[in-house]
C-alpha positions in Angstrom: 84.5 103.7 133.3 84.5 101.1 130.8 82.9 101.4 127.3 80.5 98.1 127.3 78.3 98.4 130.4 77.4 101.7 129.3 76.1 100.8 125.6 74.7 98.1 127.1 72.8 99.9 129.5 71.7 102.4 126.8 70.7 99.2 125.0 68.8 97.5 127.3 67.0 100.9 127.8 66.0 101.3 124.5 64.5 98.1 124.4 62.4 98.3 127.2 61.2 102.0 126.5 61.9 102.5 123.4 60.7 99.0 121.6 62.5 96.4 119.3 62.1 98.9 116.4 64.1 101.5 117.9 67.0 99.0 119.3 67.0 97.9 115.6 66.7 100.9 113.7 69.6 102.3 116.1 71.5 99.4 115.6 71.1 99.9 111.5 72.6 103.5 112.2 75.4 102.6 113.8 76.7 99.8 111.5 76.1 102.0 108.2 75.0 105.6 107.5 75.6 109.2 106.7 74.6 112.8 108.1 75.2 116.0 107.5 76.0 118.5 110.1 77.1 122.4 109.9 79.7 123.7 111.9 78.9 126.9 113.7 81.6 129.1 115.7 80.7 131.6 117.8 83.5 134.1 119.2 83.2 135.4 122.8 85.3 139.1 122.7 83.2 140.4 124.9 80.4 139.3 127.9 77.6 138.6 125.8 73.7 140.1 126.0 72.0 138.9 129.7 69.2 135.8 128.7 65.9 137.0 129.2 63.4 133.9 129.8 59.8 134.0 130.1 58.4 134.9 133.2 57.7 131.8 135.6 61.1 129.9 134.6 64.4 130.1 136.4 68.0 128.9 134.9 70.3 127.2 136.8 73.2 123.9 136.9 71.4 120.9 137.0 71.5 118.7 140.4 72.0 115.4 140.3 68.5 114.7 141.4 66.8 117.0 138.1 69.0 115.0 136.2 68.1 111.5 137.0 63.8 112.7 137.1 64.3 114.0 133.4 65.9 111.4 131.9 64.6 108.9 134.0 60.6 108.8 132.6 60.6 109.0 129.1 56.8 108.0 128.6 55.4 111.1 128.1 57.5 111.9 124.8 56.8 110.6 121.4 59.5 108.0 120.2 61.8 110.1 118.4 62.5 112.2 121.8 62.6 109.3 123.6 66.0 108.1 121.9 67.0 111.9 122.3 66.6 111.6 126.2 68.1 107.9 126.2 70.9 109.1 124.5 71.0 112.0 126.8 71.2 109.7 129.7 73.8 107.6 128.6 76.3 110.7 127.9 75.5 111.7 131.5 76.0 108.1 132.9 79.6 108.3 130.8 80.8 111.1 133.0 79.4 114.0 130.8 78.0 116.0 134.2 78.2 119.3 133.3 75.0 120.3 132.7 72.1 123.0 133.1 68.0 123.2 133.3 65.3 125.5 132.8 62.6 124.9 135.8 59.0 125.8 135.8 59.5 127.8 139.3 55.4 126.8 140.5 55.8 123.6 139.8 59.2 122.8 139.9 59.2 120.6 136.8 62.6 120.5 134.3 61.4 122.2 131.1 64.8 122.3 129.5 68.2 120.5 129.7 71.6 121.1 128.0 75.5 120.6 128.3 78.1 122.6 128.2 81.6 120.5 127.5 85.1 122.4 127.5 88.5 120.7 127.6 88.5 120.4 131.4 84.8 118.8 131.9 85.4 116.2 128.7 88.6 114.7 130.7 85.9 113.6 133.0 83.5 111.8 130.5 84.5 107.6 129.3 87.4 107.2 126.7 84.9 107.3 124.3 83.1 110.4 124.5 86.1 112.3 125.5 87.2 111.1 121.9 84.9 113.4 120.6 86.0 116.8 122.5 89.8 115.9 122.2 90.4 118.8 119.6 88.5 121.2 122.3 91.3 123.9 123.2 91.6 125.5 126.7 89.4 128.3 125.9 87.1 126.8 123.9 84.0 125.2 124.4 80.6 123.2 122.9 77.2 123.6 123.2 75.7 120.3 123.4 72.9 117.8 123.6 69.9 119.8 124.5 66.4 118.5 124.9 63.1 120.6 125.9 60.1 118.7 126.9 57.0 118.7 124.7 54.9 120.2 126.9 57.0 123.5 127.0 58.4 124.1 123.3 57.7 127.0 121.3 58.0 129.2 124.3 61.9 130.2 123.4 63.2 128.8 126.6 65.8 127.0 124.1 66.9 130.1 122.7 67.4 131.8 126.5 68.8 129.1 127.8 71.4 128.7 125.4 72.3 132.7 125.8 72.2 131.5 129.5 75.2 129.1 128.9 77.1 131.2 126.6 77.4 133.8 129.7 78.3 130.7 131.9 81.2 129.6 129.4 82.2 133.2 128.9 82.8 133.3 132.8 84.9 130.3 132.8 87.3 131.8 130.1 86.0 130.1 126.9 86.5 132.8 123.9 85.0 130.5 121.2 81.7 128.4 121.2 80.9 125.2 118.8 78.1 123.9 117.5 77.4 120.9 115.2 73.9 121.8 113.9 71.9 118.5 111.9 71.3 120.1 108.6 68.1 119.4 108.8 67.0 121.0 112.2 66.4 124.4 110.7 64.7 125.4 114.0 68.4 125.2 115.8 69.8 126.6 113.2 67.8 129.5 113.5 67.9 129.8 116.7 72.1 129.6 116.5 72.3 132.2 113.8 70.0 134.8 116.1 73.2 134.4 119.2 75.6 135.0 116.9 76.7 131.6 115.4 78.2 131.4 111.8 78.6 128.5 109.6 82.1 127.9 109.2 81.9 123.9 107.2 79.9 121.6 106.2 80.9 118.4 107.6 79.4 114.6 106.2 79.7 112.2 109.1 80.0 108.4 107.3 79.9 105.0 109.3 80.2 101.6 108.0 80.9 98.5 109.7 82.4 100.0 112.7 84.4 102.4 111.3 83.6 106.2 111.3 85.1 108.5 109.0 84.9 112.8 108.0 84.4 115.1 105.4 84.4 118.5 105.9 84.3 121.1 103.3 84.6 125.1 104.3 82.1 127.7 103.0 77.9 128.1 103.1 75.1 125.4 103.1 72.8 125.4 100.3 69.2 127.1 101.1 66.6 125.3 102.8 65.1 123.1 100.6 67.8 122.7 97.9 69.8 119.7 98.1 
């Protein structure tokens, strides 16, 4: 799978449900900017603790079909997770399949979508995502790009879900989890740090003009609100 037809479909997506402010404002990020992310590692000795996820929603892999609906109408989500589901889309258009969903069993609506990537499931994904999972060892693994519709936050279905995946992983032999955590998103952070994560560095993600570069530095974040 080639590189260009899928930024261009994530383009041309953004345009049309997004708006030229968004196509520009991602286009600004990309050529020139800087964020800060925490790296969290979370070590799987043992099965961990069952998920326990309020009553009405079920966990389960994601079928092709749930996958297309949820990233398929973005209209009902506010701007900001509209790009988050765009950009969802294109990693699952790039070969990134292996993913999971939290249903609303009445209705049958997806309240809750997330990845899991390991070594083996990245070798399926375009050159340039698998890029970003080459360092993954055999028996490690990431927890990635997850998105929970508006209508169904603040019920913890994150927080289960992601102790739903961690008991996947552990079953497929991955004895480490990693996380990159925007140092901003205190809620995930949180959430992280309640499973068992721990901030291992601090890494500052540059871009300019194409190129990308890294700097990460071992030890603690500052506090919320100190920068």
């Amino acid at each position: 799978m080639s590189r260009a037809p899928g930024k261009l479909r994530f383009a041309l997506a953004l345009l049309r449900e997004a708006g030229v402010l968004a196509l520009f404002g991602e286009f600004i990020r990309r050529l020139a900017g800087r964020r800060t992310l925490l790296l969290l590692n979370l070590d799987l000795d043992t099965p961990p603790d069952p998920a326990r996820f309020p009553p009405g929603f079920a966990f389960g892999p994601a079928t092709p079909e749930e996958v297309r609906s949820t990233l398929a109408d973005t209209s009902a989500e506010p701007r900001h997770a509209r790009l988050l589901l765009l950009m969802r889309r294109y990693f699952h258009e790039s070969g990134l399949t292996d993913c999971y969903v939290v249903r609303h069993v009445a209705s049958g609506d997806v309240c809750h979508i997330r990845w899991l990537v390991t070594r083996e499931s990245a070798t399926r994904a375009s050159p340039e995502l698998a890029r970003r999972f080459a360092t993954l060892a055999d028996d490690e693994g990431r927890a990635e790009y997850t998105f929970t519709a508006t209508r169904f936050r603040h019920q913890g279905l994150a927080a289960a879900a992601g102790q739903a995946v961690l008991g996947v992983a552990f079953e497929r032999g991955v004895r480490r989890m990693i996380a990159h955590v925007d140092r901003r998103n205190l809620a995930s952070l949180a959430t992280a740090k309640r499973q068992g994560y721990r901030v291992t560095a601090v890494i500052v993600e540059s871009r300019f003009l194409g190129y990308q570069w890294q700097r990460v530095r071992p030890g603690r974040p500052a506090p919320a609100g100190r920068r």
